[in-house]
C-alpha positions, -999 to +999 in steps of 0.1 A: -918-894-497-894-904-469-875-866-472-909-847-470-912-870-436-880-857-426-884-824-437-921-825-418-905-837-388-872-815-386-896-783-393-924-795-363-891-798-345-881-762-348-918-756-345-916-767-307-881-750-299-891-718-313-920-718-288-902-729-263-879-697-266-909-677-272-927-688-236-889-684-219-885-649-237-923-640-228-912-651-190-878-628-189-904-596-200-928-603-178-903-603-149-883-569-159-916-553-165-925-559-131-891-551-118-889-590-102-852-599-101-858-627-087-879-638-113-854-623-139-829-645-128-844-674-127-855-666-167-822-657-175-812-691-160-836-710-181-822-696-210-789-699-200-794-734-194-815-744-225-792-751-255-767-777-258-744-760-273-730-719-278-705-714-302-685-687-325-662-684-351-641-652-366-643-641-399-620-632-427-583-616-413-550-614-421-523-644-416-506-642-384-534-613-372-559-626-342-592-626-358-624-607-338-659-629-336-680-626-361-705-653-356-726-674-333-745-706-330-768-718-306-774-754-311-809-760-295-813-797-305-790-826-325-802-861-341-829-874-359-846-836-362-818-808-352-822-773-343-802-747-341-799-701-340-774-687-355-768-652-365-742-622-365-721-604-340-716-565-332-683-549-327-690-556-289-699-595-294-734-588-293-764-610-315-773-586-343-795-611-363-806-642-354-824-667-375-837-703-364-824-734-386-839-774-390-822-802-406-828-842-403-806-869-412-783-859-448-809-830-454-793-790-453-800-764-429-831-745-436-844-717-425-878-716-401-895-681-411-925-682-388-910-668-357-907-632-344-870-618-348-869-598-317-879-629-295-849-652-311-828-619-307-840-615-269-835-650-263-796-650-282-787-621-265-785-637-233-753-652-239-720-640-236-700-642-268-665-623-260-636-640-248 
């Protein structure tokens, strides 16, 4: 009973930050469809400004060889219910997935499917990932 609550709770969580992204994503579009930079920015900004965290990590290489990113995670959201993006990175550090994650307390990541991939990718690709 309890890790249904958790598991309710965690996914209401990523609920809420998905839709958050989703009005801040909607906000970005409306402004470069009407050619508003100001307005552009000042999405961009909320983005920029919205997670707590932006991370990456390499992947496989050779010992003693400087490994290339190869991942990214955007951690939205940590404690009781946390929330995060993560995805993969193109040869020029860019998002080329992005797929939204809930946990609670001693529960795995899972995956929240009710979401449009182009708005998480929108919304990811709004960070710089390079060096």
């Amino acid at each position: 009973m309890m890790t249904q609550e958790k598991e309710n709770r965690a996914e209401q969580q990523a609920k809420a930050q998905y839709e958050s992204i989703k009005e801040m994503v909607e906000a970005l579009h409306e402004a470069e469809n009407n050619d508003d930079d100001d307005k552009r920015e000042k999405a961009i900004e909320a983005i920029q400004q919205d997670p707590l965290s932006v991370q990456v990590r390499s992947g496989w290489h050779n010992v003693g060889e400087a490994g290339e990113n190869a991942e990214y995670e955007i951690l939205l959201c940590w404690g009781g219910s946390a929330c995060r993006i993560i995805g993969e990175l193109d040869e020029h550090n860019q998002p080329d997935s992005a797929i939204i994650q809930y946990q609670d307390w001693f529960t795995s990541w899972t995956d929240y499917n009710d979401v449009d991939d182009e708005i998480l990718l929108d919304y990811a690709r709004q960070f710089y990932f390079g060096e």
